[in-house]
SELO-304498 format. One record per residue (C-alpha): residue in one letter; x, y, z. Coordinates in steps of 0.1 Angstrom, whole numbers, plus 5000, padded with zeros to 4 digits. Layout:
BEGIN
A,X,Y,Z
...
% end
This chain:
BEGIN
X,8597,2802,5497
X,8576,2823,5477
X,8535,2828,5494
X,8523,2803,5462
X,8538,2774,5478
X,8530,2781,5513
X,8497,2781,5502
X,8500,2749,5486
X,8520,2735,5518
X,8491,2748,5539
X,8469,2731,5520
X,8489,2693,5519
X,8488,2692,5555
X,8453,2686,5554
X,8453,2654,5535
X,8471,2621,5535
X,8495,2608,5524
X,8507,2650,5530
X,8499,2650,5564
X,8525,2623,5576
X,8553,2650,5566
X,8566,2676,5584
X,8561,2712,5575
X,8599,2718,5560
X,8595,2684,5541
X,8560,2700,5526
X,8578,2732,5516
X,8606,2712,5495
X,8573,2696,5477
X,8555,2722,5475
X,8578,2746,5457
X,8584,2719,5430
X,8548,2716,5425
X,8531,2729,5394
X,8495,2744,5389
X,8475,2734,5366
X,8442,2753,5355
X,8419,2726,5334
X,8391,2738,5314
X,8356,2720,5319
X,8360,2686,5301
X,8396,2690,5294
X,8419,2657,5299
X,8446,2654,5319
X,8458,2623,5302
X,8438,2593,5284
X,8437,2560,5282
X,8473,2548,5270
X,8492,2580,5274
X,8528,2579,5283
X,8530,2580,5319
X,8539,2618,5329
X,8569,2625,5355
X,8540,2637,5380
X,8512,2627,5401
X,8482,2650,5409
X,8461,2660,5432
X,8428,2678,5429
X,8428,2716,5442
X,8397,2722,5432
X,8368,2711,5411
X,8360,2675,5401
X,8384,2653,5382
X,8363,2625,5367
X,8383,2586,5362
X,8365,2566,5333
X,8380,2527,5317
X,8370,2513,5289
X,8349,2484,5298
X,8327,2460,5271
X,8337,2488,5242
X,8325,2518,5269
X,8336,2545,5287
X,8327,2539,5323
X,8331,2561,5349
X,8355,2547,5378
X,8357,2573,5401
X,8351,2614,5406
X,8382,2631,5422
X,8369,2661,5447
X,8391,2684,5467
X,8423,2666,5483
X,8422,2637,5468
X,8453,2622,5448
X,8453,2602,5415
X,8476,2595,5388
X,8500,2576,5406
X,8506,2547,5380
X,8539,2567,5373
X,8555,2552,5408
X,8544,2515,5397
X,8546,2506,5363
X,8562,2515,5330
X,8534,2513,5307
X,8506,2534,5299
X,8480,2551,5315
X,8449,2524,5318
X,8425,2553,5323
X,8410,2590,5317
X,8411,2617,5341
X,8394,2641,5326
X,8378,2678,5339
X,8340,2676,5351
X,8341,2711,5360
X,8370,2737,5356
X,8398,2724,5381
X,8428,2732,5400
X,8455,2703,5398
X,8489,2704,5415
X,8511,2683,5392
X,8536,2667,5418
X,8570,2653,5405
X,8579,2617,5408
X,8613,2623,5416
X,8606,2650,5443
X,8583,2626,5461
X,8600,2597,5457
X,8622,2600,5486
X,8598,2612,5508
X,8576,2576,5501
X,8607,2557,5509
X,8615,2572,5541
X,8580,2573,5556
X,8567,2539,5563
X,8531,2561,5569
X,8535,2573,5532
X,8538,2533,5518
X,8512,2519,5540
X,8487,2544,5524
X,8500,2533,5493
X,8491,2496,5501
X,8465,2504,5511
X,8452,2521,5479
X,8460,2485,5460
X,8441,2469,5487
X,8411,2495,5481
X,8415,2502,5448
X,8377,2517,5448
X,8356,2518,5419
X,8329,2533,5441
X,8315,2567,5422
X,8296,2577,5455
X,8326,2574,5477
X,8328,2607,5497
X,8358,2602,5519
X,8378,2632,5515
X,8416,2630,5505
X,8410,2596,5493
X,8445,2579,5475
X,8427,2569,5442
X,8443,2538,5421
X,8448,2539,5388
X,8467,2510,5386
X,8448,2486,5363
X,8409,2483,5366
X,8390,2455,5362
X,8347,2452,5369
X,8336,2438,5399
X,8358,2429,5433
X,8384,2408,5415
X,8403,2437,5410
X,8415,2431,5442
X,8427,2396,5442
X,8460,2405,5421
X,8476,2422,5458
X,8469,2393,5475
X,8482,2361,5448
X,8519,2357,5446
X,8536,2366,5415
X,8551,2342,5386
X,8587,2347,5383
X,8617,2337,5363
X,8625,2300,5383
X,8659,2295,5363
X,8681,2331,5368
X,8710,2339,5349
X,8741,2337,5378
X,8780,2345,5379
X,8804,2345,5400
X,8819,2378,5413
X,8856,2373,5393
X,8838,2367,5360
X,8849,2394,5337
X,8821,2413,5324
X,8825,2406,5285
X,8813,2368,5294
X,8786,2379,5317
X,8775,2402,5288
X,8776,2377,5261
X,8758,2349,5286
X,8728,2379,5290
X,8726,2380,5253
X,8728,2348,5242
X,8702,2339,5272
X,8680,2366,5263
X,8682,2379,5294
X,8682,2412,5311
X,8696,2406,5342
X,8724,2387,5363
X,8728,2374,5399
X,8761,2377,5409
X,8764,2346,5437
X,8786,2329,5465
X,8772,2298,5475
X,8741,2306,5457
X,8737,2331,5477
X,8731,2364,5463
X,8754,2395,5467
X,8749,2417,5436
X,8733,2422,5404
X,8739,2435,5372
X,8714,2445,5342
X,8708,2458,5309
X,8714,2493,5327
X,8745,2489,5344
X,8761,2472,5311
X,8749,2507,5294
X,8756,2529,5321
X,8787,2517,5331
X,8804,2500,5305
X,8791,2513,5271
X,8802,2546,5285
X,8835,2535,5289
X,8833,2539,5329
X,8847,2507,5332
X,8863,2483,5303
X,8848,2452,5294
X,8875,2435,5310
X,8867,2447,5346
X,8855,2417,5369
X,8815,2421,5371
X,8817,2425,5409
X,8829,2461,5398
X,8798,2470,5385
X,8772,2450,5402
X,8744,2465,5423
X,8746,2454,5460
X,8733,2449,5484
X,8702,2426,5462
X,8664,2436,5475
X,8652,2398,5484
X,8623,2386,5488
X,8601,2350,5497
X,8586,2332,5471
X,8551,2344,5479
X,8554,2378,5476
X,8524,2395,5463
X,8524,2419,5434
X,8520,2444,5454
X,8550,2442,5482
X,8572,2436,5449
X,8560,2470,5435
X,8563,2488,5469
X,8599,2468,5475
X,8611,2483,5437
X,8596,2517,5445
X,8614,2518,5478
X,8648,2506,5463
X,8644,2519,5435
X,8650,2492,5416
X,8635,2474,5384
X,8644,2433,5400
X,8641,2414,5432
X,8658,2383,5440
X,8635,2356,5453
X,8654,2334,5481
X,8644,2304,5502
X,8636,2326,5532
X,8637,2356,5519
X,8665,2369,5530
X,8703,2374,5514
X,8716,2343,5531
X,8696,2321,5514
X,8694,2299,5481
X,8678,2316,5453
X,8650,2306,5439
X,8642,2334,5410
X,8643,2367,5402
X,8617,2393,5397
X,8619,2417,5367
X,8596,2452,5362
X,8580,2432,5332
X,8568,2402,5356
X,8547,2429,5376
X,8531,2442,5344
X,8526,2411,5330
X,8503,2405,5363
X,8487,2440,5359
X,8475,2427,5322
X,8464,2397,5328
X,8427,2388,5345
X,8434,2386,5383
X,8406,2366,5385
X,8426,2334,5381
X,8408,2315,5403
X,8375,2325,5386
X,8385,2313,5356
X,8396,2276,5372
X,8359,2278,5386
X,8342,2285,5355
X,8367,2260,5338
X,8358,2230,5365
X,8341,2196,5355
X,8331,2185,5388
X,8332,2193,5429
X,8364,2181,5428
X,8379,2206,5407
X,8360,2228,5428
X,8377,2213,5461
X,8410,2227,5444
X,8398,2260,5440
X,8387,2264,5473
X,8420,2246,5487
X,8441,2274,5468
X,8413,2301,5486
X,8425,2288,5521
X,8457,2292,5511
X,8454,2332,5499
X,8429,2337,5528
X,8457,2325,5555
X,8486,2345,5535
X,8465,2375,5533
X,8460,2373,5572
X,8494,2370,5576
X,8499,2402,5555
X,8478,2422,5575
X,8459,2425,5545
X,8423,2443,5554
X,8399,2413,5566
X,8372,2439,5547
X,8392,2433,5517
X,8397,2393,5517
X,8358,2392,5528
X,8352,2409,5496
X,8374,2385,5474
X,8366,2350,5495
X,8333,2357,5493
X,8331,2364,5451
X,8348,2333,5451
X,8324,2316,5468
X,8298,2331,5451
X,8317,2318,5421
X,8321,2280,5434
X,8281,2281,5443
X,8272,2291,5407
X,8296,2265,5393
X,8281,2240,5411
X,8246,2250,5404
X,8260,2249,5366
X,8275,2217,5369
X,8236,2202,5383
X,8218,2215,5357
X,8242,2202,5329
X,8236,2168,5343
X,8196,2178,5352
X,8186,2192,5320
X,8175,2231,5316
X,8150,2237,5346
X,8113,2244,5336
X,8111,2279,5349
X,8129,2309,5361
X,8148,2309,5394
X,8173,2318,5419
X,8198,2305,5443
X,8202,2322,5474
X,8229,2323,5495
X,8218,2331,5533
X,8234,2335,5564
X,8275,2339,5562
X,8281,2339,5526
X,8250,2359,5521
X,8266,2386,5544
X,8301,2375,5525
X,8317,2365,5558
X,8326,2328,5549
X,8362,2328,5551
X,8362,2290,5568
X,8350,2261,5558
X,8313,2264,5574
X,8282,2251,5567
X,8262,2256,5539
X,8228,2280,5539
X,8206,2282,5507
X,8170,2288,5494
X,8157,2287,5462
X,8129,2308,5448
X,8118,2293,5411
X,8091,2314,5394
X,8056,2314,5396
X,8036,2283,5372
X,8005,2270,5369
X,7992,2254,5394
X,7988,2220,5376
X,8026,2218,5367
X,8035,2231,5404
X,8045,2198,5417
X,8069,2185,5390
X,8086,2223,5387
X,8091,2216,5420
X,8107,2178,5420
X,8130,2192,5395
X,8145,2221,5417
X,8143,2200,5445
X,8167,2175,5428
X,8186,2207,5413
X,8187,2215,5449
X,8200,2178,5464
X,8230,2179,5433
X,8241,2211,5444
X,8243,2206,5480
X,8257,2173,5473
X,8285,2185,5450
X,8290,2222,5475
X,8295,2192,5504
X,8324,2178,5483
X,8340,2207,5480
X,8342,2211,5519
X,8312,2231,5527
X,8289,2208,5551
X,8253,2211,5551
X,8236,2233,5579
X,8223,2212,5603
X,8192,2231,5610
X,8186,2220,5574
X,8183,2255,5561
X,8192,2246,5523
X,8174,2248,5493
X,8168,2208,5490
X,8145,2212,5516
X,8109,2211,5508
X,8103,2238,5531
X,8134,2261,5518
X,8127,2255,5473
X,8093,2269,5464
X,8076,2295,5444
X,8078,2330,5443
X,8041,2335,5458
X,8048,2308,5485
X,8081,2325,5490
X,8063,2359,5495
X,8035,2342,5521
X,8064,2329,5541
X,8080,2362,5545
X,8047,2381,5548
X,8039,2350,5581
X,8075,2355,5598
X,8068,2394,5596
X,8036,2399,5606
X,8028,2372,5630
X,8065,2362,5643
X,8063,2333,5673
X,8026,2321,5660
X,8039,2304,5628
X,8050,2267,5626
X,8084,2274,5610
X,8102,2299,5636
X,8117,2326,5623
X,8157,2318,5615
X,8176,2356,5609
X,8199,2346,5583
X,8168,2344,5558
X,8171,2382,5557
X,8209,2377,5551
X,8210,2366,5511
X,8226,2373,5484
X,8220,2359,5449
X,8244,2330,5436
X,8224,2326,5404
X,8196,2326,5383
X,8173,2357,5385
X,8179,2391,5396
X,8144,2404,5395
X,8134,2375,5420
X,8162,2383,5448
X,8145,2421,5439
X,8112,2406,5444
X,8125,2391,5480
X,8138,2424,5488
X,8108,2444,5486
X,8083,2421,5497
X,8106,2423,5533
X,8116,2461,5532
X,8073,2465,5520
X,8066,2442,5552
X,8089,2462,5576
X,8070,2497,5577
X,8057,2505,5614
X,8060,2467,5621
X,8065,2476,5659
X,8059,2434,5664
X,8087,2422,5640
X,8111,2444,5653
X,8102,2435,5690
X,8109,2395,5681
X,8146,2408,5661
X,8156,2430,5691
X,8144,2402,5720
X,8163,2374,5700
X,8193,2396,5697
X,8195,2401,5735
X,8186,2365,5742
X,8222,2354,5731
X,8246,2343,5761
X,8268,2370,5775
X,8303,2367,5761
X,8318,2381,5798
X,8302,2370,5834
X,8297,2399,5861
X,8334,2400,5870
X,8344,2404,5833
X,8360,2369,5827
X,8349,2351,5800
X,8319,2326,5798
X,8334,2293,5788
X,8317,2263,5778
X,8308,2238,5807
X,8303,2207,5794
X,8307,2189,5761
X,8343,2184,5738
X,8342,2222,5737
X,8344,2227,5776
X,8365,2254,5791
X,8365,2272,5756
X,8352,2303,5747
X,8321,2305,5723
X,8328,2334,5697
X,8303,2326,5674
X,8273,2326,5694
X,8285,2349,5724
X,8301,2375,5706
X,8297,2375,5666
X,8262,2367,5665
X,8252,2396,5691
X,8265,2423,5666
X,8249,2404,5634
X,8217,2405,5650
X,8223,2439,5663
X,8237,2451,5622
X,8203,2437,5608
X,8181,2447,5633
X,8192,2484,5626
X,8196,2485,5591
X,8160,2468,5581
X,8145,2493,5609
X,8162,2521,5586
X,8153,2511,5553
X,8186,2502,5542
X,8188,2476,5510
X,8219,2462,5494
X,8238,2460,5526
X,8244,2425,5543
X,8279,2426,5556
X,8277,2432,5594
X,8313,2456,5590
X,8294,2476,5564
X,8259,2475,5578
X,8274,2496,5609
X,8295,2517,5589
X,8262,2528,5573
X,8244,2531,5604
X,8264,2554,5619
X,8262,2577,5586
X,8225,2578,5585
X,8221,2578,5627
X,8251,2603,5639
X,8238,2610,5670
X,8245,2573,5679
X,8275,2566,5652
X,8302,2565,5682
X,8281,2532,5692
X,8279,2518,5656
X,8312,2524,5644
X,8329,2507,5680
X,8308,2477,5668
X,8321,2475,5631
X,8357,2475,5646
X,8349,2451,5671
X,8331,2431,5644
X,8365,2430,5627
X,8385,2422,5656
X,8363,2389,5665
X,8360,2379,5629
X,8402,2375,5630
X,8402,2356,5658
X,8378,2333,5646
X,8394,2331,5614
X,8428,2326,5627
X,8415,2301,5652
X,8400,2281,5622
X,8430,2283,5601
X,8451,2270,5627
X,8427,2239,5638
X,8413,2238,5602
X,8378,2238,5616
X,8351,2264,5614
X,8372,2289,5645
X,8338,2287,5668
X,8353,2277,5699
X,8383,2292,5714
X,8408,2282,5736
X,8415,2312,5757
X,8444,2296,5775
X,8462,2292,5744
X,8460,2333,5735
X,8489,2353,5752
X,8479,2380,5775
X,8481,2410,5752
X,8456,2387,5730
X,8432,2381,5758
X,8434,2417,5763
X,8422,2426,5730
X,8396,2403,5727
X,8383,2416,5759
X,8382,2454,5747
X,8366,2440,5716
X,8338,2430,5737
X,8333,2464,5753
X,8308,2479,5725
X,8284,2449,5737
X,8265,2470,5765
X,8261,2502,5749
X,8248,2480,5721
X,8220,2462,5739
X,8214,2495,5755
X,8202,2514,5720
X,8180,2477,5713
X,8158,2483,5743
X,8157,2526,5742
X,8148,2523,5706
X,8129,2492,5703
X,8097,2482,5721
X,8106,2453,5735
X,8077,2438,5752
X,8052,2409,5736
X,8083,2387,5733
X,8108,2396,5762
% end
């Protein structure tokens, strides 16, 4: 091997998906690999290209990844040293659906398809980074992480992006079959005459073969085998089957790994089974051009709650199948929670439709678990609404009408399955719908003189995230708290004693607190004893840090331990814990369709109770950084 491509071997190594290889299997890609040199704003390839026969990965420089969204270039992502993009080649057989273009001069390494290929099939490392990338498929600008897998799949604005790699896929329902003595001149004229480009060749109605446009040209219309062969003679077997909900992207990965352009669909999805279908390469790009956002669109299309009860039945239904896919729960809290965001603005909609336009400006906030996007179960409810400021003599009937705005809402969000909270934190409360200025006062009370106001401070009012209406108002929220926040040593002392004040999760000899009385006695607490410590431990750290724009719990720690290193060990053991506990309460709920809280620990098998244990561990060193870094005093 020449020095060239032991340089560029040397250089894999230190990225993924290289770095699951081994050194000799880098050398065989390395020495196919070809440099490119690419002048300052050069393009690589644009917008619908052909596909090349290579991937790429960035040497040097900065690749930059634009779309065309609303009749503009927009700039998806920027491609630093190590990281690998290009790689609709492996997936689809259209173009390219975006620009990669030089920001600076670059060094590319052009990788062949077909050298790679094997080496994705036989590494189950390799394809899990893959999935991964669908999962991901970031649009984030400002990411940083180095040797990132970049997806150029198909783009779309926003999270729904993502919700293509979880749906199942449409598929042909009513397959072309034969049976194995057929002689291929039949099979060929029942393809043509069915406009089909595929066969299942069955026993049973089982499948064992299949034959498509390619074989017929490969095989037979180069006079490999004679038209009166049998078609078992030229059928592909064993068939790649899969179950009926397979998500776009296991089929993609399944006909990369195969490398095959159909799967057979089967009752259980394995080869001795009925079919049920059969999945071409045209049904997977079919999905990639059409709006993932399928459910979205039946929101925005519904006429009542109970069309909205449908939509979020169907969200169950992708929330359990995700979980049962190992999907990232990162990933479906991202996509349940625009979806609930979606249903909330709907219903809103729906009220004023019925109400009549509303007098003056305003938003709908979503606090507490949807405001962090957590609300994968069917919880309760949490709202405020902030309308604009008005004169004062046309205060009370701006009011009445967001108040009754407010009762339609709940009422229609309560049909849909999402209860009320009982601590009657919702916007059709007199106390939780008023103006911007009284908005502002309340805030300004809670922060500055916490324990001496009538209405105690409830945390998930600095959890919130806007449904609909206003932007500038949620803005408005957000600095009057982050304005409130400088050198309050008092505030922070109430935030940090209420996060310690929660129950321990574990007693002195590290078994689990249960409940002692009540229809939830002997089971284990994981909303209050274990998620709510880190939630309360995620906001007390990031408003004490200045950090906006971040209300997921996962992601709040994932920041903190960026902008605090010396204590990011802590923070980042408490995101993964935070994602541990959230699965168990989520799989708890799906399985007793209930909200998860309350856990039977007897019913989890050892290596269960085990992890939920260990998931506890972070708790101590948590509390621990509270009291070193807070004053905890007036309130403890």
């Amino acid at each position: 091997m020449n020095v060239i491509a032991e340089r560029i071997a040397e250089f894999l190594k230190e990225y993924p998906p290289f770095n699951n290889l081994s050194i000799d299997e880098l050398k065989i890609v390395a020495t196919s690999i070809r440099v490119i040199n690419l002048e300052k704003h050069k393009v690589l390839f644009k917008i619908d290209d052909p596909l090349h026969d290579s991937f790429y990965m960035v040497a040097s420089g900065v690749i930059n990844l634009s779309v065309i969204s609303d009749a503009e270039e927009t700039l998806l992502n920027k491609c630093v040293e190590g990281d690998v993009f290009g790689l609709r080649p492996f997936f689809a057989k259209n173009n390219y659906m975006m620009t990669a273009k030089a920001r600076e001069e670059c060094v590319i390494y052009a990788i062949p398809i077909a050298t790679f290929r094997p080496f994705v099939v036989q590494n189950p490392e390799v394809l899990n980074f893959l999935l991964e990338s669908f999962a991901n498929n970031s649009n984030n600008p400002n990411d940083q992480n180095r040797g990132k897998l970049l997806s150029d799949n198909v783009v779309y604005t926003g999270q729904q992006s993502e919700i293509q790699y979880f749906q199942s896929l449409s598929y042909n329902k009513t397959p072309l079959k034969a049976a194995p003595a057929s002689l291929v001149k039949d099979v060929a004229q029942m393809m043509t005459d069915n406009l089909t480009n595929s066969v299942i060749i069955t026993e049973n109605n089982f499948p064992i073969g299949i034959v498509t446009d390619t074989d017929m040209r490969s095989k037979i219309a180069t006079g490999r085998f004679p038209l009166s062969s049998t078609i078992d003679k030229i059928m592909a077997t064993p068939v790649i089957t899969v179950p009926e909900n397979v998500s776009l992207a296991e089929a993609q990965l399944l006909m990369l790994k195969g490398n095959v352009s159909h799967l057979c669909v089967t009752q259980d999805g394995s080869e001795k089974s009925d079919i049920k279908g059969v999945i071409a390469e045209h049904d997977l790009i079919v999905a990639q051009a059409s709006n993932p956002g399928i459910l979205i669109k039946e929101i925005k299309r519904s006429q009542d709650a109970k069309d909205l009860k449908k939509v979020r039945t169907k969200l169950a239904d992708m929330i359990q199948t995700s979980m049962a896919k190992n999907i990232p729960l990162t990933h479906i809290n991202n996509i349940a929670g625009e979806i609930n965001l979606a249903i909330i603005k709907r219903s809103v909609e729906l009220s004023i439709l019925e109400l009549g336009s509303p007098p003056a400006r305003f938003a709908w906030l979503s606090i507490g678990s949807q405001g962090r996007k957590e609300q994968l179960l069917l919880t309760d409810q949490d709202s405020i609404l902030v309308f604009e400021d008005v004169a004062t003599e046309k205060y009370r009937e701006v009011k009445d009408y967001f108040l009754k705005l407010a009762k339609k809402t709940i009422n229609n969000l309560e049909k849909v399955g999402y209860l009320p909270c009982p601590n009657g934190h919702i916007a059709s409360n007199m106390l939780w719908c008023k103006s911007l200025t009284d908005w502002t006062k309340q805030y300004e009370n809670w922060m500055n003189t916490p324990g001496e106001v009538s209405n105690e401070i409830s945390s998930i009012f600095f959890d919130y995230e806007i449904a609909f209406g206003e932007s500038k108002i949620e803005e408005a929220i957000t600095n009057v708290i982050f304005k409130n926040v400088k050198k309050n040593n008092l505030f922070f002392d109430y935030l940090g004693n209420d996060a310690l004040r929660k129950p321990p999760p574990l007693s002195f000899f590290k078994k689990f607190n249960l409940e002692e009385d009540g229809i939830n006695k002997d089971k284990f607490d994981i909303k209050t004893r274990a998620l709510m410590p880190l939630i309360d431990g995620a906001r007390l750290f990031t408003m004490s840090n200045n950090i906006k724009g971040i209300n997921n719990t996962y992601l709040r720690f994932k920041q903190l331990a960026m902008v605090d290193p010396k204590h990011s060990e802590v923070f980042l053991n408490c995101a993964e814990a935070f994602l541990v506990l959230s699965k168990f309460r989520v799989m708890e709920g799906l399985k007793n369709d209930n909200s998860g809280q309350y856990i039977n620990i007897e019913e989890l098998s050892k290596a269960d109770r085990e992890i939920l244990k260990n998931a506890l561990n972070p708790f101590r060193d948590l509390e621990e950084l509270i009291k070193d870094t807070f004053q905890l005093t007036q309130f403890s």
